[in-house]
OpenMM code with the backbone's topology and positions (N, CA, C; nanometers):
from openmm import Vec3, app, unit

residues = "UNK UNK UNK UNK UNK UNK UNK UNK UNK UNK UNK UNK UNK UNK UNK UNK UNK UNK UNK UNK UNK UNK UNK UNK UNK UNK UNK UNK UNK UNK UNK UNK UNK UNK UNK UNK UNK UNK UNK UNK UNK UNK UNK UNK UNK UNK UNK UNK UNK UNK UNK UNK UNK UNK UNK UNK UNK UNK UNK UNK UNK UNK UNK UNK UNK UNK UNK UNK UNK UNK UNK UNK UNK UNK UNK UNK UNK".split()
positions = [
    Vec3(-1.3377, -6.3199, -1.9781),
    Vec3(-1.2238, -6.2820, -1.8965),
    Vec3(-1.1499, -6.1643, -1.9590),
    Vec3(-1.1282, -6.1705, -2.0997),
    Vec3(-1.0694, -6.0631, -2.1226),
    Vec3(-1.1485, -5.9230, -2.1652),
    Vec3(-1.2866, -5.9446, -2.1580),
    Vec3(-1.3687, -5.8169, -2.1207),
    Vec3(-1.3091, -5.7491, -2.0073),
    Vec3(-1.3195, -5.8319, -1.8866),
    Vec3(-1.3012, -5.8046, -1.7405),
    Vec3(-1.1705, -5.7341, -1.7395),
    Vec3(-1.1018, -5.7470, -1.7759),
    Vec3(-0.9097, -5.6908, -1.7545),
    Vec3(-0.9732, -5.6280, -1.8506),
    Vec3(-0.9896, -5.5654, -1.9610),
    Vec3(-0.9901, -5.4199, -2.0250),
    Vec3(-1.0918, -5.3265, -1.9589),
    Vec3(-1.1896, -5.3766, -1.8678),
    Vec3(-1.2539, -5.2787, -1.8068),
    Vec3(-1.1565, -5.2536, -1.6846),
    Vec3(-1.1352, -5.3287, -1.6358),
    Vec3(-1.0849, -5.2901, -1.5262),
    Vec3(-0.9428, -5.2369, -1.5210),
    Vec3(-0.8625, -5.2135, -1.6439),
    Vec3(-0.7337, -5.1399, -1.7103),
    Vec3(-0.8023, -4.9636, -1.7363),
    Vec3(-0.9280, -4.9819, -1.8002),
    Vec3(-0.9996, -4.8673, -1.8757),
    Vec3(-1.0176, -4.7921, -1.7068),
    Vec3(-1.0861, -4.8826, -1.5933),
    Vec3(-1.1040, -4.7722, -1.4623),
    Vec3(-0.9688, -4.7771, -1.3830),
    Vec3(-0.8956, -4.8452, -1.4230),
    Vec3(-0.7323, -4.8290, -1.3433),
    Vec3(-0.6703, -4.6448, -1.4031),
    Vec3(-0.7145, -4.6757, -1.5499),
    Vec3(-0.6345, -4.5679, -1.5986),
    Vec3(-0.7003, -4.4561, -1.5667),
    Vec3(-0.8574, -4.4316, -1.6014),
    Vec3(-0.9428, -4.3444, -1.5353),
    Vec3(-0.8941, -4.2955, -1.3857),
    Vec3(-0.9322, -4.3875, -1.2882),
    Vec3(-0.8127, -4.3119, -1.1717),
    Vec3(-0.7236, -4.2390, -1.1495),
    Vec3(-0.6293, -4.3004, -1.2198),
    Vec3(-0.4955, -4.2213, -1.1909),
    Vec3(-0.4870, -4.1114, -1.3002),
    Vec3(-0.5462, -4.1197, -1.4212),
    Vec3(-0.5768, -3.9558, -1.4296),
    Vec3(-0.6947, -3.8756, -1.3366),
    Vec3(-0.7803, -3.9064, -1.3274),
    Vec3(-0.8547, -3.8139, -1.1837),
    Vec3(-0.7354, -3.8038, -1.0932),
    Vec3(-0.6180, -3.9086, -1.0302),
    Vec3(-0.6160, -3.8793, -0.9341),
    Vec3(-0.4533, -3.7374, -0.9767),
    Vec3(-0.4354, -3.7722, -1.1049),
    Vec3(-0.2844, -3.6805, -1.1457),
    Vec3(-0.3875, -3.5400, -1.1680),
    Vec3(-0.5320, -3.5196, -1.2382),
    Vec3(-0.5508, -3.4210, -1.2201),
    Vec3(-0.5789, -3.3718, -1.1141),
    Vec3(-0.6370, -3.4005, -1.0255),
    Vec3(-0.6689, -3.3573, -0.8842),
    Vec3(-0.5218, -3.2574, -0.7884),
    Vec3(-0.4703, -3.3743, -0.8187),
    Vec3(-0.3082, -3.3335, -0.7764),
    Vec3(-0.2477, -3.1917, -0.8506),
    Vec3(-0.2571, -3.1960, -0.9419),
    Vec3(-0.2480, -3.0950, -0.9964),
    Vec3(-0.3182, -2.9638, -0.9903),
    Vec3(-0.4323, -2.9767, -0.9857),
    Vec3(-0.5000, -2.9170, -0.9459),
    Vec3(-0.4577, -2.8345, -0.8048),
    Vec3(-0.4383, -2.9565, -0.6971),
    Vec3(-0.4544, -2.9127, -0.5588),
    Vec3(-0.3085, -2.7843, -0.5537),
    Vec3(-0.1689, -2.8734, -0.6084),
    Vec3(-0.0714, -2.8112, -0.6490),
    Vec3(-0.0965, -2.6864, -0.6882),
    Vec3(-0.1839, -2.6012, -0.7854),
    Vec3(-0.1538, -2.4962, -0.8348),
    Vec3(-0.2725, -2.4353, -0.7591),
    Vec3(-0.3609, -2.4499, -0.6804),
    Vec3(-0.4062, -2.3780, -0.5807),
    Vec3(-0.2993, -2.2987, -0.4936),
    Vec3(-0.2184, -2.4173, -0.4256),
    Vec3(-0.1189, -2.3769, -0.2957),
    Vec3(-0.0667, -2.3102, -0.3607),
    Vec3(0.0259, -2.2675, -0.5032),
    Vec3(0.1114, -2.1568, -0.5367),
    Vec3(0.0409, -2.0682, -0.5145),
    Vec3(-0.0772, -2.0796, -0.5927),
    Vec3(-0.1881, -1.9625, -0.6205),
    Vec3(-0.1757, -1.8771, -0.4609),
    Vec3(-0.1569, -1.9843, -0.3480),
    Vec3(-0.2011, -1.9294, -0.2275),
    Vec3(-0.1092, -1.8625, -0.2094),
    Vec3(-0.0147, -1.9233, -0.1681),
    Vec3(0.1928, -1.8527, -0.1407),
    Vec3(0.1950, -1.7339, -0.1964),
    Vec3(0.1849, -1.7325, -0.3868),
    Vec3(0.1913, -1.6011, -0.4050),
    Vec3(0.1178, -1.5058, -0.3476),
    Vec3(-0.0343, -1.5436, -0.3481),
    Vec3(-0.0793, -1.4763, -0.2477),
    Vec3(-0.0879, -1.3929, -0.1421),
    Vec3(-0.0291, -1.4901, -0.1076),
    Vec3(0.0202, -1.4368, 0.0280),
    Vec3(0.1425, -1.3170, 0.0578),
    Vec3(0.2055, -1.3956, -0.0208),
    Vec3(0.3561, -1.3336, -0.0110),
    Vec3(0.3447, -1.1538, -0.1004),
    Vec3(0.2410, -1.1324, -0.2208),
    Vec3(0.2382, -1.0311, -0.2988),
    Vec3(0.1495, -0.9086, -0.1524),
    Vec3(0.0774, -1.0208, -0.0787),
    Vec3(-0.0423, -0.9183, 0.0137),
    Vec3(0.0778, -0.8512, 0.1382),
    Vec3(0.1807, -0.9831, 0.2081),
    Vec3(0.2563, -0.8926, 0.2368),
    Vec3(0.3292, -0.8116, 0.2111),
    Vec3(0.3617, -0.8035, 0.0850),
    Vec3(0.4951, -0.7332, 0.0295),
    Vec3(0.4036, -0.5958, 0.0346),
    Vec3(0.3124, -0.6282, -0.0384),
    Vec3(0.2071, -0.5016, -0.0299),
    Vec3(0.1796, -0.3969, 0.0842),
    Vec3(0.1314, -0.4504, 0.2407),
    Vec3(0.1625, -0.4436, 0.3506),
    Vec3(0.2942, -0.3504, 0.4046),
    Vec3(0.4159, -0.4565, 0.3684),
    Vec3(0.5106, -0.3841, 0.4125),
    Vec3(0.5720, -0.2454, 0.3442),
    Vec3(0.5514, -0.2328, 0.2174),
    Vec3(0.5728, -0.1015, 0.1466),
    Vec3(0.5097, -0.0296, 0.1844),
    Vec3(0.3516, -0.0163, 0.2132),
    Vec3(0.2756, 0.0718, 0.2868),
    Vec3(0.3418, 0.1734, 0.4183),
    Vec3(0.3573, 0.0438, 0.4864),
    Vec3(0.4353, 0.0733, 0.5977),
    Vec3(0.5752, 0.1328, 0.6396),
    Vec3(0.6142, 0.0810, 0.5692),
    Vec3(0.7606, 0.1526, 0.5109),
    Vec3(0.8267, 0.2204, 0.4061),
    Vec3(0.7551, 0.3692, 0.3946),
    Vec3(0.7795, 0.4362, 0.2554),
    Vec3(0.9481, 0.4298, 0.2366),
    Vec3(0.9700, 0.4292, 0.0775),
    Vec3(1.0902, 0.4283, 0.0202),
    Vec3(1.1593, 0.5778, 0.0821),
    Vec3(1.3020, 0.5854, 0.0852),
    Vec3(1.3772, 0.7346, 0.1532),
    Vec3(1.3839, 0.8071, 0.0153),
    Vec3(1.3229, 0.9358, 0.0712),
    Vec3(1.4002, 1.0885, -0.0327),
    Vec3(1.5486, 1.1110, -0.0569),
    Vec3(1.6128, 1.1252, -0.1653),
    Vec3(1.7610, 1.0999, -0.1616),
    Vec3(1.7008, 1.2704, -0.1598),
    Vec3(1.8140, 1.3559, -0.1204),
    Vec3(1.8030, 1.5213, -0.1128),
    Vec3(1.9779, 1.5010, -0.1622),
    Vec3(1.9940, 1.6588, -0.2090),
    Vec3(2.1025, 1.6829, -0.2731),
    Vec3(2.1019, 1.8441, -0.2888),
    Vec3(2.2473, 1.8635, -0.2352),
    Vec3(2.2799, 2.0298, -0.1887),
    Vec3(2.2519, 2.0763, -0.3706),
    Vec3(2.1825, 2.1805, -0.3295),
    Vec3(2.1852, 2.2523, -0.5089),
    Vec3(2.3169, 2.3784, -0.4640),
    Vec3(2.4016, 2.3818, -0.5145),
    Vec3(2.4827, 2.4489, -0.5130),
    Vec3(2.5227, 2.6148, -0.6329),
    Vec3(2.3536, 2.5675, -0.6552),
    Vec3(2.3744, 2.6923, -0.7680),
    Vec3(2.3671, 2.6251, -0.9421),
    Vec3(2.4391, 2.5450, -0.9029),
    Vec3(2.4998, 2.4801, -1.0592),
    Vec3(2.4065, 2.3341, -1.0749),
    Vec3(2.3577, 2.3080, -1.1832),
    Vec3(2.2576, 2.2299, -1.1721),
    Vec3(2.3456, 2.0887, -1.2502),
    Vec3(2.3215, 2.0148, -1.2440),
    Vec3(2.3894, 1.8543, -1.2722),
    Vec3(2.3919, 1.8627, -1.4183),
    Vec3(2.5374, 1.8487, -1.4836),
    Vec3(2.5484, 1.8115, -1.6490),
    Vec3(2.4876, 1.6266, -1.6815),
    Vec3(2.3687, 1.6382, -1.7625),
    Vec3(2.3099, 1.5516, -1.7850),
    Vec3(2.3654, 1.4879, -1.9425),
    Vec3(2.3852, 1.3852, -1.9860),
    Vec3(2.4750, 1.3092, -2.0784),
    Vec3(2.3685, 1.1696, -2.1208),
    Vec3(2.2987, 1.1921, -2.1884),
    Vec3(2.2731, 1.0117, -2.2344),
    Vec3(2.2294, 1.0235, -2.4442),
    Vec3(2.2459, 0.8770, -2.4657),
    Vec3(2.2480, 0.8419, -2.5565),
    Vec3(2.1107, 0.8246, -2.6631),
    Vec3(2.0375, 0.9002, -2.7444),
    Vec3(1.8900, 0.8674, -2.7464),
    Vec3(1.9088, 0.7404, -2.9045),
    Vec3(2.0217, 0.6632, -2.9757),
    Vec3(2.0488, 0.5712, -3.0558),
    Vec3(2.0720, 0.6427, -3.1299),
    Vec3(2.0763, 0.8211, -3.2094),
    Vec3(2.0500, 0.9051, -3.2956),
    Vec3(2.1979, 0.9622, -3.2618),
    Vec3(2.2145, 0.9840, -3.1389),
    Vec3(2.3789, 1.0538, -3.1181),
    Vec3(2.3419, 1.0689, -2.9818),
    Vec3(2.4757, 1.1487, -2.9288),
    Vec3(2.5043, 1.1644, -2.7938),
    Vec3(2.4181, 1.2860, -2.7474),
    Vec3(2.3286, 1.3194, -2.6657),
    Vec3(2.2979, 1.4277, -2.6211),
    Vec3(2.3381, 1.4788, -2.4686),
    Vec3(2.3756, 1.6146, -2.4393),
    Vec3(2.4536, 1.7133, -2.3163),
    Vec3(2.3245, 1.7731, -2.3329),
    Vec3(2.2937, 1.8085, -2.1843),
    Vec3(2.2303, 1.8765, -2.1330),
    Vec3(2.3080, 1.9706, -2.0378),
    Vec3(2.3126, 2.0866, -2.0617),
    Vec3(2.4285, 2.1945, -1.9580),
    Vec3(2.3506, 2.2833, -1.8949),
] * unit.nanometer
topology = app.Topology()
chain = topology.addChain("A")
for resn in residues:
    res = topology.addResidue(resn, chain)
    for name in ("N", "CA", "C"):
        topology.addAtom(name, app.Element.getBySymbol(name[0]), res)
């Protein structure tokens, strides 16, 4: 008798890991899919809808440029 209950504990537990990996499994398919999906449209819609040209009057005088390279401040005039 107590053969019988440790085999049949040993295929209880067997199961429910097949059945938690399976699940898991099935689970990270469907993301797999969503992203999928969702990266093919995003893809799609950028195609379709190029980003806008910002334009800007040149007035002769060209833009004073200012940034920091960690070394000191650098102007561009």
């Amino acid at each position: 008798m107590q053969n019988i209950r440790s085999i049949f504990f040993m295929l209880a537990g067997a199961t429910v890991f097949v059945a938690m990996l399976l699940f898991t499994f099935s689970v990270t398919l469907a993301v797999g899919g969503i992203l999928t999906v969702l990266m093919v449209g995003r893809a799609l819609s950028m195609k379709m809808k190029p980003a806008p040209v910002r334009a800007k009057a040149n007035n002769g005088q060209r833009e004073m440029r200012i940034w920091n390279d960690g070394r000191g401040t650098i102007i561009d005039l």
